[in-house]
C-alpha positions in Angstrom: -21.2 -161.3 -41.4 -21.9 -162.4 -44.8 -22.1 -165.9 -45.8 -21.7 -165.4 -49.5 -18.9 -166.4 -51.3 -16.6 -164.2 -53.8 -15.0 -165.4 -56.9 -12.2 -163.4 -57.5 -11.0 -163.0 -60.8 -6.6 -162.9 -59.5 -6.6 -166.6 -58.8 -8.3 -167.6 -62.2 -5.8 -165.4 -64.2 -2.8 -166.4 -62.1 -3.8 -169.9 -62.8 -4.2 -169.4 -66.9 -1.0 -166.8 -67.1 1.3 -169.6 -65.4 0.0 -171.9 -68.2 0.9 -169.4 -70.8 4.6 -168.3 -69.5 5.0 -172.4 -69.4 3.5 -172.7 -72.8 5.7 -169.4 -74.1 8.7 -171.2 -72.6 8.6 -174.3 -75.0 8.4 -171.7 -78.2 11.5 -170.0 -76.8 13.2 -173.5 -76.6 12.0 -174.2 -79.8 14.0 -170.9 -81.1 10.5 -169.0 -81.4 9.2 -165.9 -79.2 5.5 -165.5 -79.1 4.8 -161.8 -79.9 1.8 -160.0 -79.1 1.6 -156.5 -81.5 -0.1 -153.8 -80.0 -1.7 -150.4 -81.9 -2.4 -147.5 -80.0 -4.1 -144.1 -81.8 -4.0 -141.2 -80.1 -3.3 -139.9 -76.7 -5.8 -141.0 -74.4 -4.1 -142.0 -70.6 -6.6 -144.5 -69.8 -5.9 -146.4 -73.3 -2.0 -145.4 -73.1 -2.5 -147.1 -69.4 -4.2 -150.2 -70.9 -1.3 -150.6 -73.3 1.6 -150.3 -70.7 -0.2 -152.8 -68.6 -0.6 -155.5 -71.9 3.7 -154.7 -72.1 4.4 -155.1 -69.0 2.4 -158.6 -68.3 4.1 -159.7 -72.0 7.7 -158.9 -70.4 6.7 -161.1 -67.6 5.5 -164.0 -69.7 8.6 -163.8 -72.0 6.8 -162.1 -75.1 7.7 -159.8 -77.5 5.8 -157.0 -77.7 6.0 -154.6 -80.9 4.2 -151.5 -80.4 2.6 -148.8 -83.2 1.7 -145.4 -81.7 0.1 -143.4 -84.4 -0.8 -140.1 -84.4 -4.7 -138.9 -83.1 -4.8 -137.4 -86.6 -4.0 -140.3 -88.0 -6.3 -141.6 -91.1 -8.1 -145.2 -91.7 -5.6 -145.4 -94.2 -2.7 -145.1 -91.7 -4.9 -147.6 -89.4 -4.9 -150.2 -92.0 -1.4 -149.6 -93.1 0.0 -150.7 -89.5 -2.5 -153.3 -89.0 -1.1 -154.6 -92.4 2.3 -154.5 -91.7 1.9 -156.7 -88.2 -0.6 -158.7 -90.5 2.3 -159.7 -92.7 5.0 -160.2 -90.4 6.0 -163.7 -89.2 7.2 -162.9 -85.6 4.0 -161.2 -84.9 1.7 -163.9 -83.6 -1.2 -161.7 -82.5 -2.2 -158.1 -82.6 -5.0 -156.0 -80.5 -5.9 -152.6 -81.6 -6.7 -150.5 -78.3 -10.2 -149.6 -78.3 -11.5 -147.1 -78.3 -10.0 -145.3 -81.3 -10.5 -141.4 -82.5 -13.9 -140.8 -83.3 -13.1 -140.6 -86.9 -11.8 -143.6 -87.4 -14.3 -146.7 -88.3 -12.7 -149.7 -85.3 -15.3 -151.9 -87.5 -13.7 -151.7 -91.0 -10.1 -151.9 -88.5 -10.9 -155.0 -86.7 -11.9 -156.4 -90.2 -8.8 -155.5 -92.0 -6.7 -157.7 -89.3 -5.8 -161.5 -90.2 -8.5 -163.1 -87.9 -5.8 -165.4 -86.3 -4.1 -162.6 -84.7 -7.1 -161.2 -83.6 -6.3 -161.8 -79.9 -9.8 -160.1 -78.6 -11.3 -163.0 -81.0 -13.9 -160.1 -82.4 -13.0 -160.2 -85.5 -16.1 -161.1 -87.4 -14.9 -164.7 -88.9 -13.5 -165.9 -84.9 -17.2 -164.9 -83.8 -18.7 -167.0 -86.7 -16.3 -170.0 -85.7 -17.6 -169.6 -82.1 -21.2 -169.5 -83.3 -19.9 -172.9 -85.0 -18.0 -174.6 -82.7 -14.9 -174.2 -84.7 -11.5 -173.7 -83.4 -10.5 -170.3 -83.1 -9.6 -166.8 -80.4 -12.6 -166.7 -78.1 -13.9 -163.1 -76.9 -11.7 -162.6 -73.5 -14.5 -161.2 -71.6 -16.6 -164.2 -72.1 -13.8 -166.7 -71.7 -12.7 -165.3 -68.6 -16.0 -165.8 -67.1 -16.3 -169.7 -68.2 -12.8 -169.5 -66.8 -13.9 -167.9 -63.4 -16.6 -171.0 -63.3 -14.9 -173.3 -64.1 -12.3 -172.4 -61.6 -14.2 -172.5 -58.8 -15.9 -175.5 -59.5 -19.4 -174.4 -60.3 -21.4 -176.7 -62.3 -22.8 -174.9 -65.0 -23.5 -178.4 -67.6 -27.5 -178.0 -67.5 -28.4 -175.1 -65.1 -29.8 -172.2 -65.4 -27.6 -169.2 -66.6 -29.9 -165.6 -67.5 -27.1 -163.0 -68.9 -28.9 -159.5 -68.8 -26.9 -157.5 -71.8 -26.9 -158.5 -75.5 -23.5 -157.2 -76.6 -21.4 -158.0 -79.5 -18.4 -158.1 -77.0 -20.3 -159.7 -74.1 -23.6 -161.2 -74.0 -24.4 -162.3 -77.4 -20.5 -164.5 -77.6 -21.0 -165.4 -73.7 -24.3 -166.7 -74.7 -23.1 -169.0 -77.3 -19.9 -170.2 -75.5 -21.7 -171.3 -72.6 -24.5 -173.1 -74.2 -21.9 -175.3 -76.1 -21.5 -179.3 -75.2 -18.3 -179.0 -73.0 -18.2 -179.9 -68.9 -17.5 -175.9 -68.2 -20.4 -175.0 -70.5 -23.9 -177.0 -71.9 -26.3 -175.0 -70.2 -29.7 -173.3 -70.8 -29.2 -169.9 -71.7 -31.6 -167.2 -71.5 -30.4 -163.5 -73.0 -32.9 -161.1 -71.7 -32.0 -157.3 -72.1 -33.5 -153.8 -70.6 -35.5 -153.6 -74.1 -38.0 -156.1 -72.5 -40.2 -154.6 -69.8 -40.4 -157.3 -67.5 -36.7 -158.7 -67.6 -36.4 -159.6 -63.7 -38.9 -162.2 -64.0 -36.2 -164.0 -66.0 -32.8 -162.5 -63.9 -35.2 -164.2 -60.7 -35.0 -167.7 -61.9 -31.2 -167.9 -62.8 -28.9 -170.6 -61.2 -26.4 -167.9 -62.2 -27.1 -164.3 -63.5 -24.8 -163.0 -65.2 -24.9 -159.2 -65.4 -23.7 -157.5 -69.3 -25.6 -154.6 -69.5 -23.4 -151.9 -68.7 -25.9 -150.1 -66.7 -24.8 -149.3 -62.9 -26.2 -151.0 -60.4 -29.6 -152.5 -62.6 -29.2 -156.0 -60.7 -30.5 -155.1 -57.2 -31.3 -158.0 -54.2 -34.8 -158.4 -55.9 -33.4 -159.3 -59.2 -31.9 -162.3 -58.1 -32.8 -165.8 -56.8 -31.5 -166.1 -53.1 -28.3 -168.7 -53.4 -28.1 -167.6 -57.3 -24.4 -167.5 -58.2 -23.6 -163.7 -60.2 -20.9 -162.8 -61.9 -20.9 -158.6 -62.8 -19.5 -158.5 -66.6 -20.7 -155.1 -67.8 -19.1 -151.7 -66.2 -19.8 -148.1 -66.9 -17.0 -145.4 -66.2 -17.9 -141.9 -64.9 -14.2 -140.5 -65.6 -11.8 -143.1 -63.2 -14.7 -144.6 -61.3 -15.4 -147.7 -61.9 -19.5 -148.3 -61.8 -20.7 -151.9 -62.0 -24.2 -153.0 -63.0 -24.6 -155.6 -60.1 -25.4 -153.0 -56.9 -23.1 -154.5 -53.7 -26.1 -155.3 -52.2 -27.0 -157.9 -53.8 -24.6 -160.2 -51.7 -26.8 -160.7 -48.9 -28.8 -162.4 -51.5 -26.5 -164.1 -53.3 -24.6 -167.4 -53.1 -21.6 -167.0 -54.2 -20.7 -163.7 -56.4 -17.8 -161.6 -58.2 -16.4 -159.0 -55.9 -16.9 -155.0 -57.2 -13.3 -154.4 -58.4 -10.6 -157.6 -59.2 -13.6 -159.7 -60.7 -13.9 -160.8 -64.2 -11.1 -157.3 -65.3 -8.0 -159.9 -64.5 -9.6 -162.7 -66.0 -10.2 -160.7 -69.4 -6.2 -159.7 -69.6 -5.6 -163.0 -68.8 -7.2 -164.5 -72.0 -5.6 -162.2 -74.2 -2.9 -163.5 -73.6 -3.8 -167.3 -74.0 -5.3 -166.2 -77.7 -1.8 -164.9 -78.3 -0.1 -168.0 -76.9 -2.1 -170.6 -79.1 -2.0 -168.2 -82.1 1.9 -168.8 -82.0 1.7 -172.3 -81.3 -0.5 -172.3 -84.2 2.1 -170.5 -86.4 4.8 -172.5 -85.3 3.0 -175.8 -86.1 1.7 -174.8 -89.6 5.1 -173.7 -90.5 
C-alpha cells in the first residue's frame, strides 16, 4: 500500500468558493450582485459543457450570470461587439470568453479587446504584465490554483526547490513568476525547463516539487522525479473525452505527496475564476 500522499484539488476549491459566496454575500447586502459574463461562439458540447458548469457554480454563489451565445459563423467583429457591450456595462463585474473559439476567429485580438479588470482568466496581456510586476490585479487560475493547492496543504514552498516542465503562456511561464514572488505561499527558486532542452530530467530530478505543464501525456515517469519530491500534474492533453495527464500514475511510488489523475488542480482552476470575479466587484463597488 502506498505511502504517498494526494492533494486533492475539492478541498482547496471548497475552501476558496465558501470565501467567495461569504464575500458575494456582503455585495448583495450592500444592494450589489457580483456578475460574472460569459461568451460562448459556436456549438462545441465540451465548451457548451464548460459554460453550464461556470452557471451553475455562479447560481450557487449568488452571482449573476449574463450569457452571449453567438453564432459559429460569427465574425471578430461580432466577437468584439459583445465583448464590448459586457465591457461597458456596470453590473457586469467580470467576463471569460470560452476558449477555444472557431478557428477563424483571432482569441488574441479577443482577449485584448476586454477591459483587463474583468478579465477573470487574468490573461489578458496588461494582468500578466502586473503579475510580472507584482502589481495588484486577476492572477491566471491555473497557476493560482496550484499556490492555492500548496498552500492548502501546508507545504513549504518559501526557498525550495520548485522545476515546472512546460513554458506556457497560460501555465508555466505565469506559474513561474507567481511562485518566485516574496509571499509565505511563494519565494522560491524556480527553474522552467521545457522538452526543447535535451536533457530536461536532470533538472525535473532535483525538484523539491515538480511541477508538470507540458501537456504531453505521461512525460514525468518515476525516474524523472526525486524520491519524496512533492508533484503537482498541471498540463492535460484530451484524446476526444479522455482525460491524458503528463505525470504517468506511476510515479506515486516515487513520490511524496502528489495530485491525484482526475479532481487535481481542474477544481482548483474553477475555483479562482471565481475569486477574480469576486474581487473585480469588490473593486467596482469600492471605486464607485
Amino acid at each position: 500500500m502506498s505511502s504517498t500522499r494526494l492533494l486533492p484539488g475539492g478541498p482547496v476549491a471548497e475552501s476558496v468558493l465558501n470565501d467567495v459566496a461569504a464575500r458575494a454575500a456582503v455585495l448583495t447586502e450592500k444592494g450589489v450582485t457580483p456578475s460574472l459574463a460569459t461568451i460562448l461562439v459556436g456549438d462545441d458540447d465540451a465548451s457548451a459543457g464548460y459554460i453550464r458548469i461556470k452557471q451553475r457554480q455562479a447560481a450557487e454563489l449568488g452571482f449573476d450570470s449574463p450569457h452571449t451565445h453567438l453564432p459559429a459563423d460569427a465574425t471578430q467583429a461580432d466577437l468584439h461587439a459583445a465583448i464590448a457591450a459586457h465591457n461597458d456595462d456596470p453590473a457586469v463585474h467580470g467576463l471569460l470568453v470560452q476558449y477555444p473559439v472557431p478557428g477563424h476567429l483571432d482569441y488574441d485580438a479577443a482577449l485584448q479587446a476586454m477591459d483587463p479588470d474583468k478579465d477573470v482568466d487574468g490573461m489578458h496581456p496588461l494582468n500578466m504584465g502586473r503579475l510580472a510586476l507584482g502589481m495588484p490585479g486577476p492572477l491566471p487560475c491555473t497557476p493560482a490554483g496550484i499556490e492555492a493547492l500548496l498552500a492548502y496543504y501546508d507545504i513549504p514552498v518559501s526557498g525550495r526547490e520548485v522545476v515546472i516542465l512546460g513554458r506556457g503562456a497560460t501555465l508555466g511561464r505565469p506559474l513561474a513568476m507567481l511562485l518566485s514572488q516574496k509571499r509565505p505561499t511563494a519565494n522560491a527558486a524556480v527553474t522552467v525547463v521545457h522538452t526543447g532542452v535535451p536533457d530536461w530530467a536532470r533538472y525535473t530530478q532535483r525538484a523539491d516539487i515538480l511541477i508538470a505543464a507540458a501537456g504531453v501525456p505521461g512525460i514525468i515517469q518515476p525516474e524523472h522525479v526525486k524520491p519524496g519530491a512533492v508533484v503537482v500534474g498541471g498540463g492535460v492533453r484530451y484524446e476526444g473525452r479522455r482525460l491524458l495527464p503528463d505525470v504517468d500514475e506511476s510515479v506515486e511510488s516515487v513520490a511524496g505527496a502528489i495530485t491525484p489523475r482526475v479532481g487535481g488542480v481542474g477544481p482548483t482552476t474553477v475555483a479562482m475564476l471565481f475569486r477574480n470575479a469576486i474581487t473585480a466587484a469588490e473593486r467596482a463597488v469600492a471605486g464607485a
